[in-house]
N, CA and C of each residue as an Amber inpcrd file, in Angstrom:
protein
   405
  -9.1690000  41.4590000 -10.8710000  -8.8290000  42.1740000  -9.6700000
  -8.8890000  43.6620000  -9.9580000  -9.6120000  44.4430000  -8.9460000
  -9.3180000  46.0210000  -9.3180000  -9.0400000  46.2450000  -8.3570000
  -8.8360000  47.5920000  -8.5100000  -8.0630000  48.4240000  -6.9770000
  -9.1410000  49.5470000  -6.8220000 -10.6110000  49.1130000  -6.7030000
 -11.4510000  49.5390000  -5.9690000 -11.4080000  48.9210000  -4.5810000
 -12.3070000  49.7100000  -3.3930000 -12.2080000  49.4690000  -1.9550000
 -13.9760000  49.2310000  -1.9450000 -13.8490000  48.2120000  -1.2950000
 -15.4460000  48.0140000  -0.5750000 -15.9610000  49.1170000  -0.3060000
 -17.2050000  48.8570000  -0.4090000 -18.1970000  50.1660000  -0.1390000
 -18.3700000  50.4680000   1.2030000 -18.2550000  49.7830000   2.2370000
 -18.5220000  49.3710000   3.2910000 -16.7910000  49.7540000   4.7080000
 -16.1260000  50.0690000   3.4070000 -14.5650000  50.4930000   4.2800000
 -14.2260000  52.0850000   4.2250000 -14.1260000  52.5870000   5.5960000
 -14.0170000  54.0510000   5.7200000 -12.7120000  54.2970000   4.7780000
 -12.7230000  55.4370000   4.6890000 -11.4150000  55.7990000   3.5780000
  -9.9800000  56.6180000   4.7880000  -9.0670000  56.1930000   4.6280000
  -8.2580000  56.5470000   5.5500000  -7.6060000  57.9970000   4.9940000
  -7.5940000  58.7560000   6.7940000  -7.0770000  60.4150000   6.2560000
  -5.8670000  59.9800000   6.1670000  -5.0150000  60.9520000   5.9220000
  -3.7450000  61.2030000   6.2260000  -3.0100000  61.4650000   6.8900000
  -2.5400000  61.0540000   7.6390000  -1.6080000  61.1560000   8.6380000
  -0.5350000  62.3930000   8.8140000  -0.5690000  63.4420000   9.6230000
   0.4350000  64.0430000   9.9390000   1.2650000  64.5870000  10.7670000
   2.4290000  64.1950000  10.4950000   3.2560000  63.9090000  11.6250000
   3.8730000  65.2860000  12.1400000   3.7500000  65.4550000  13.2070000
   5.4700000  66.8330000  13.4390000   6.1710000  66.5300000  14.3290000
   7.2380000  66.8460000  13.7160000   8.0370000  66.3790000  14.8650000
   9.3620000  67.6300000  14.6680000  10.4100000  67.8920000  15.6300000
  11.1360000  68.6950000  16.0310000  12.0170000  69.1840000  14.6740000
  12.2850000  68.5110000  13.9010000  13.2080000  68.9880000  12.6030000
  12.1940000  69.6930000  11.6750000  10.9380000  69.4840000  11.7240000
   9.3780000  70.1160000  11.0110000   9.4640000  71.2120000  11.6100000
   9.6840000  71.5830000  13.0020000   9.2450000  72.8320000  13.8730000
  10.5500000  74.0560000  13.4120000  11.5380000  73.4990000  13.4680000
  12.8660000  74.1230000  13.4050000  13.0380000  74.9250000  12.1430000
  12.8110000  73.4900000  10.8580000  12.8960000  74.3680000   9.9320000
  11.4270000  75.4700000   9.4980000  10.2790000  75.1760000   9.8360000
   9.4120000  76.3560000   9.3850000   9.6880000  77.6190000   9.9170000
  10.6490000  77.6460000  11.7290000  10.8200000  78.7310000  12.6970000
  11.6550000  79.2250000  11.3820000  12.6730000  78.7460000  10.9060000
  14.0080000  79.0640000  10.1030000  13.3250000  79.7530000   8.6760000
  12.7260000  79.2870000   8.2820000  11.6640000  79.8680000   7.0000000
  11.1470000  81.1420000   7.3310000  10.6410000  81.1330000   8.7180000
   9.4840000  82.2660000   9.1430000  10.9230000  83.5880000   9.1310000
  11.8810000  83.1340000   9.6810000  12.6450000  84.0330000   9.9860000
  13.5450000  84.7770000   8.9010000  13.9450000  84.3090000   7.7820000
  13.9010000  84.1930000   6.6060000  13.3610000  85.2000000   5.9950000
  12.0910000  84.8380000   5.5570000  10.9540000  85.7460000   5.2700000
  11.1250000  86.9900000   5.6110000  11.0400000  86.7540000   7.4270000
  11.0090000  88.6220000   7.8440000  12.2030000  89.5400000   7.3080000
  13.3080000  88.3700000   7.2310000  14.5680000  89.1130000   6.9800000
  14.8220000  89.9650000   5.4030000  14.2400000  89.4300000   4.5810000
  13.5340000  89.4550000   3.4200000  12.4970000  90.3290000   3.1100000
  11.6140000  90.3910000   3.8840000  10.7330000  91.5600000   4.3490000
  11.4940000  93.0480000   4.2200000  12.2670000  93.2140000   5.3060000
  12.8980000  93.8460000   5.6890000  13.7700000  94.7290000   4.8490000
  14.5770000  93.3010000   4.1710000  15.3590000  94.2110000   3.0750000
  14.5860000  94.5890000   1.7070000  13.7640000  94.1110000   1.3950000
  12.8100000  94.3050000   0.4450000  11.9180000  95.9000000   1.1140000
  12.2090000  96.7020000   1.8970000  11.4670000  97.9830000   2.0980000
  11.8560000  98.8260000   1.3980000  11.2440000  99.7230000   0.8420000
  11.1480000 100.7920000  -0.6000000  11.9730000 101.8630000   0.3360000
  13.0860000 102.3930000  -0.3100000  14.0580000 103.2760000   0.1280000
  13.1530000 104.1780000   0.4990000  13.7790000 105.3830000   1.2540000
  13.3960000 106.7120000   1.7530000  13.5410000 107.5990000   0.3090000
  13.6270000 108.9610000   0.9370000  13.9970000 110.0840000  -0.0930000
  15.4790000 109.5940000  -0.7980000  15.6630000 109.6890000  -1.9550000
  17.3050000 110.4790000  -2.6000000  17.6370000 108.7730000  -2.2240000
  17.1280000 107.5440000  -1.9800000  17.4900000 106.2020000  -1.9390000
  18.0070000 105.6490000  -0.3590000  17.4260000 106.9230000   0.3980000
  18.5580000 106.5100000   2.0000000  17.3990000 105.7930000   2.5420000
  17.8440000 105.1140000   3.7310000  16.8910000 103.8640000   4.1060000
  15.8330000 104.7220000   4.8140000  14.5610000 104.1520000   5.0860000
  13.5550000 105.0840000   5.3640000  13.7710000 104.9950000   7.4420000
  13.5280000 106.0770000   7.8760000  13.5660000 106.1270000   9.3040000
  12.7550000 105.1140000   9.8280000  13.2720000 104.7250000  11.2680000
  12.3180000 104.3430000  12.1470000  10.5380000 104.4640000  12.0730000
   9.7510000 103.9930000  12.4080000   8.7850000 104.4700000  12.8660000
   8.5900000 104.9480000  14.4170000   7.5710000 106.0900000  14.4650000
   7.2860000 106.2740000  16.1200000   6.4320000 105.2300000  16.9020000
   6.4160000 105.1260000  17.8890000   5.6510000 104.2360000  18.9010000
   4.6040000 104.8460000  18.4300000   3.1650000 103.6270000  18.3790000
   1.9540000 104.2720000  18.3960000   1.5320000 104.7080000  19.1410000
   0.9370000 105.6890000  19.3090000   0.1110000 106.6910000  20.6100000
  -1.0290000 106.8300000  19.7980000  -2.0510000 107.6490000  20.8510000
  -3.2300000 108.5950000  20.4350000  -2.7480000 109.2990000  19.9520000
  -2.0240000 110.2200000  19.7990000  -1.6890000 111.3490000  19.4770000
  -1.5020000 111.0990000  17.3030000  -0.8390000 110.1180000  17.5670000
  -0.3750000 109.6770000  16.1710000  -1.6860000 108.6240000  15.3900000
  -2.4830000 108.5550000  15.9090000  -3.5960000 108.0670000  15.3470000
  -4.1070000 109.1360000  15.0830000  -4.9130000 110.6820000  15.8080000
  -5.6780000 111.1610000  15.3760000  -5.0660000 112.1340000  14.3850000
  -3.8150000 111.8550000  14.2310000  -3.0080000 112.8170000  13.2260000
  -2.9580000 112.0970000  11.9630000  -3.1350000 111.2290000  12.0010000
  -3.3690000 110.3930000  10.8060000  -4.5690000 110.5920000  10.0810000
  -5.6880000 110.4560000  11.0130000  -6.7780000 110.6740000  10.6300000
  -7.0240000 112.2820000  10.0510000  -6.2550000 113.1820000  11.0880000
  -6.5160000 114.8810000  10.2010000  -5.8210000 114.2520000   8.7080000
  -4.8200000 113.8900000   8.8690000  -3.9870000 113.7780000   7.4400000
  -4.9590000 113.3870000   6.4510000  -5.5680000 112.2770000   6.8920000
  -6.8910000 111.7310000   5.5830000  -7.5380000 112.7910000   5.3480000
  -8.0930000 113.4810000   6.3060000  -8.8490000 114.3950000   6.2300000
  -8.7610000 115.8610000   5.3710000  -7.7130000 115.9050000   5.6170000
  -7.1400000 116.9430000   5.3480000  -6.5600000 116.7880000   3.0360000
  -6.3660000 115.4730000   2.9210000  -6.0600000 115.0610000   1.7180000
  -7.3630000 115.2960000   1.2210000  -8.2960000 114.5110000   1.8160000
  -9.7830000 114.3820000   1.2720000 -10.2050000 115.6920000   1.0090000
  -9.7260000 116.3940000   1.5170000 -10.7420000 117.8750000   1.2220000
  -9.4880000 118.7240000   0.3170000  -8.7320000 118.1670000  -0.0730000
  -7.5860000 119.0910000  -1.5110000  -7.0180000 120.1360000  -0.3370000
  -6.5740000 119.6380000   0.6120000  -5.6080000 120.7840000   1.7520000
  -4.2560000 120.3160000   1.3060000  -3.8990000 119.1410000   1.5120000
  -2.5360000 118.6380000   1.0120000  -2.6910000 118.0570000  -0.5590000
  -1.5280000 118.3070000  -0.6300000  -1.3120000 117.7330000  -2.3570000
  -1.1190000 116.2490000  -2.1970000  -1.4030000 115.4070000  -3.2120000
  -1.0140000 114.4070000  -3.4410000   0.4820000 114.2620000  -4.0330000
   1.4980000 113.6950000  -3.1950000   2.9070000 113.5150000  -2.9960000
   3.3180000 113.1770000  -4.3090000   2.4020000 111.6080000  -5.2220000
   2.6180000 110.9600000  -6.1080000   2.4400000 112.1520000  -7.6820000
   1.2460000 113.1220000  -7.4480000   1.4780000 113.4710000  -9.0220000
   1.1410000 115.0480000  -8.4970000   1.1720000 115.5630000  -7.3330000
   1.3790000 117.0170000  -6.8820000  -0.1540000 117.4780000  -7.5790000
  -1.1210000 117.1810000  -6.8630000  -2.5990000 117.5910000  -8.1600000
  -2.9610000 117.2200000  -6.2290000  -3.9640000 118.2880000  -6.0250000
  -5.2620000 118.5330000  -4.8960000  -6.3140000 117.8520000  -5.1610000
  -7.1990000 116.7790000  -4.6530000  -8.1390000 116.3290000  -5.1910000
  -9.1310000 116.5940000  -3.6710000 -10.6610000 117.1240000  -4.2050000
 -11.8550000 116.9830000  -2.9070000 -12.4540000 115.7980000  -3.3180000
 -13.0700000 115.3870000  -2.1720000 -13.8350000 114.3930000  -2.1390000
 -14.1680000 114.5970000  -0.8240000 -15.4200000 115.4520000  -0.4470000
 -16.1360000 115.5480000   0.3520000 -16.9130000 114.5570000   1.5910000
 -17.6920000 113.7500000   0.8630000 -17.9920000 112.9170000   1.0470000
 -17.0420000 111.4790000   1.7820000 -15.2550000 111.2020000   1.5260000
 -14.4230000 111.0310000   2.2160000 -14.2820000 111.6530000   3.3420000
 -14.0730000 112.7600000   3.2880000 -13.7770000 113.9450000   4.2920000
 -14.4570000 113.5560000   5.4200000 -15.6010000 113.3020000   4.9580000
 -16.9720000 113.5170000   6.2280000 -16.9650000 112.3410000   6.5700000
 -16.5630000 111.0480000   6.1900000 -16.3560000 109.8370000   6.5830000
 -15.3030000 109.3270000   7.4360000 -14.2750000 110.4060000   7.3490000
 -12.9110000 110.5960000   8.7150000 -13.7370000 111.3240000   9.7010000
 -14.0320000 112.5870000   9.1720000 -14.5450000 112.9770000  10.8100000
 -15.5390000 112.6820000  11.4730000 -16.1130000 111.6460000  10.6130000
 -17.0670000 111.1380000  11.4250000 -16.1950000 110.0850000  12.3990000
 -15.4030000 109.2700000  11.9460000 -14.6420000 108.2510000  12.8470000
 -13.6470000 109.2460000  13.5450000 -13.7470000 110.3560000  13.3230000
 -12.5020000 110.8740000  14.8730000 -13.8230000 111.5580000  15.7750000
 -15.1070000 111.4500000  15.1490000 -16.2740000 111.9740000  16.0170000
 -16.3900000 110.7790000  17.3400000 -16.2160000 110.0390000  16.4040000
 -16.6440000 108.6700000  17.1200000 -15.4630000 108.4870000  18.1050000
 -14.4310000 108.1550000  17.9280000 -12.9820000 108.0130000  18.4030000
 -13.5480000 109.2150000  20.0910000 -13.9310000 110.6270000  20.0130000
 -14.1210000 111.2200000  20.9060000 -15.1390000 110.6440000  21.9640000
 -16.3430000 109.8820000  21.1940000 -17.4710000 109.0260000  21.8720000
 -16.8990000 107.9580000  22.9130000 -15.9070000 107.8310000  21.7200000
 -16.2600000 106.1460000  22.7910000 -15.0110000 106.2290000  23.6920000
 -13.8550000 107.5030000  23.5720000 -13.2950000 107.8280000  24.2280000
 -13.1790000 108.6030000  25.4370000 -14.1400000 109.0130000  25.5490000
 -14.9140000 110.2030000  26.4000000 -14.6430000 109.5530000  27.9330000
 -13.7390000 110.3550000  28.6530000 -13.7790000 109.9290000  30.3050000
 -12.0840000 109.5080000  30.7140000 -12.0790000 108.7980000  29.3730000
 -11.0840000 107.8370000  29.3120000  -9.1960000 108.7270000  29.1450000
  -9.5730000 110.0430000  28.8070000  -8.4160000 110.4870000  27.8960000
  -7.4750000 111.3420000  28.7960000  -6.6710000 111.8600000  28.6640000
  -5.1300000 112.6940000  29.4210000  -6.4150000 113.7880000  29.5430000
  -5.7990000 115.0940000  29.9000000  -6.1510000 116.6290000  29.3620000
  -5.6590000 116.7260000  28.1870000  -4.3820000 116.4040000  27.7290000
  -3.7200000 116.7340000  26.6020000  -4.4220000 115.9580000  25.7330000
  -4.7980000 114.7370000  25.4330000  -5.4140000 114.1820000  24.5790000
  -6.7300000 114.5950000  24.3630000  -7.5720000 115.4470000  25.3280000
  -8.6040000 115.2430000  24.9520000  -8.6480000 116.9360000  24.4800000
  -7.3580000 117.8380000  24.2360000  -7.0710000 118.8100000  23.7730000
  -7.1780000 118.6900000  22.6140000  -5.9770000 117.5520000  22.3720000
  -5.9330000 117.2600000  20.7990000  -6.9760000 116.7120000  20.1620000
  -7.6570000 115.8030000  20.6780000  -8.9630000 115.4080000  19.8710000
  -9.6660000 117.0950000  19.2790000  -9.9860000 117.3200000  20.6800000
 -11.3100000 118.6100000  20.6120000 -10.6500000 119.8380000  19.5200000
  -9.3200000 120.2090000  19.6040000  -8.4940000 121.0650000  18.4560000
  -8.6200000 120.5230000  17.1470000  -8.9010000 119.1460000  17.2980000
  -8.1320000 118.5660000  15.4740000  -9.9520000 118.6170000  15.2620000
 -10.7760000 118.2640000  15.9880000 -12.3510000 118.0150000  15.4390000
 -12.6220000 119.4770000  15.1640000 -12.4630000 120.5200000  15.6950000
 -12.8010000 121.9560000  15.6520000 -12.3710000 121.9410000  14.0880000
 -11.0250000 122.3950000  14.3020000 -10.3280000 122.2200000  13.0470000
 -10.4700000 121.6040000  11.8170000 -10.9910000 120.3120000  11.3690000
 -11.5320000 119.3530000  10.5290000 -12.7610000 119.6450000  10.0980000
 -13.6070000 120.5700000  10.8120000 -14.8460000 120.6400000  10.7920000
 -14.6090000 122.5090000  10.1830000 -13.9850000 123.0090000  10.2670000
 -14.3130000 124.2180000  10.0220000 -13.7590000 124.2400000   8.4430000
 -12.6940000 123.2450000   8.4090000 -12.0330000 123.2700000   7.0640000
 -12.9080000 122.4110000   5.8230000 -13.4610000 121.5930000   6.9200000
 -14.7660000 121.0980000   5.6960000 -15.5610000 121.5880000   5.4150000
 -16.4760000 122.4900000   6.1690000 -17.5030000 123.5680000   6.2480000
 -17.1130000 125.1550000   5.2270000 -16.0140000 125.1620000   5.5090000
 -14.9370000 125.9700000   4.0510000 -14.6970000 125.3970000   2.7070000
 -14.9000000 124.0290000   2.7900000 -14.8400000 122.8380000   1.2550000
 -16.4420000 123.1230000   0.7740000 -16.9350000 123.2540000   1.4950000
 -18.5620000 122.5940000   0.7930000 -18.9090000 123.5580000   0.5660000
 -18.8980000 124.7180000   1.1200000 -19.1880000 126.4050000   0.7520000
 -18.3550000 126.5050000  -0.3890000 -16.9680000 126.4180000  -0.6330000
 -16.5080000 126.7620000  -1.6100000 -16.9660000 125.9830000  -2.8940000
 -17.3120000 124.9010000  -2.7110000 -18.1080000 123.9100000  -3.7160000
 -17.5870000 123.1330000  -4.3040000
């Protein structure tokens, strides 16, 4: 006798079941986790808990993007070891996506937003054009 199966007999999946005590406890796990998440966030300054974040807007996207921008081309210091680094070629790879960001935004924007775009692209562009001259 072996405990081989005919050649000729489909092989059976596995069965799986859920049912309400399955649902409850993964909700209870998931929740868990976040809570865990949460307290696991890397303190602020001097160890105090780090602030809120702001609601996302436009406004706080394309400021993000100067920020890259602005790192990429040795305007801001790097926080972690206080040393300016260029990288040009970064640089020009943000303003190309806040170029774009203006494209495909075009029609669509406040006055004020389309202030801030057109100020931060002016701006980004003159400070890179000051990187590559300086060399």
């Amino acid at each position: 006798m072996t405990d081989e199966k005919p050649a000729n007999t489909p092989e059976e999946k596995p069965k799986i079941v859920v049912d309400e005590d399955w649902k409850s406890q993964a909700e209870a796990e998931k929740q868990k986790l976040a809570e865990g998440a949460e307290a696991a966030a890397p303190p602020g300054p001097e160890g105090a808990p780090e602030a809120p974040l702001p609601p996302a807007s436009f406004a706080s996207l394309v400021s993000g993007l100067v920020t890259q921008i602005f790192f990429a081309l040795g305007v801001i210091e790097d926080p972690q070891t206080g040393g300016r680094y260029r990288n040009l070629p970064l640089a020009k790879h943000h303003i190309d996506t806040l170029a774009i960001l203006e494209e495909k935004t075009q029609g669509n924007l406040s006055e004020d937003e389309k202030q801030l775009l057109d100020k931060a692209l002016y701006e980004v562009r003159m400070q890179y054009v000051a990187a590559a001259q300086a060399g």
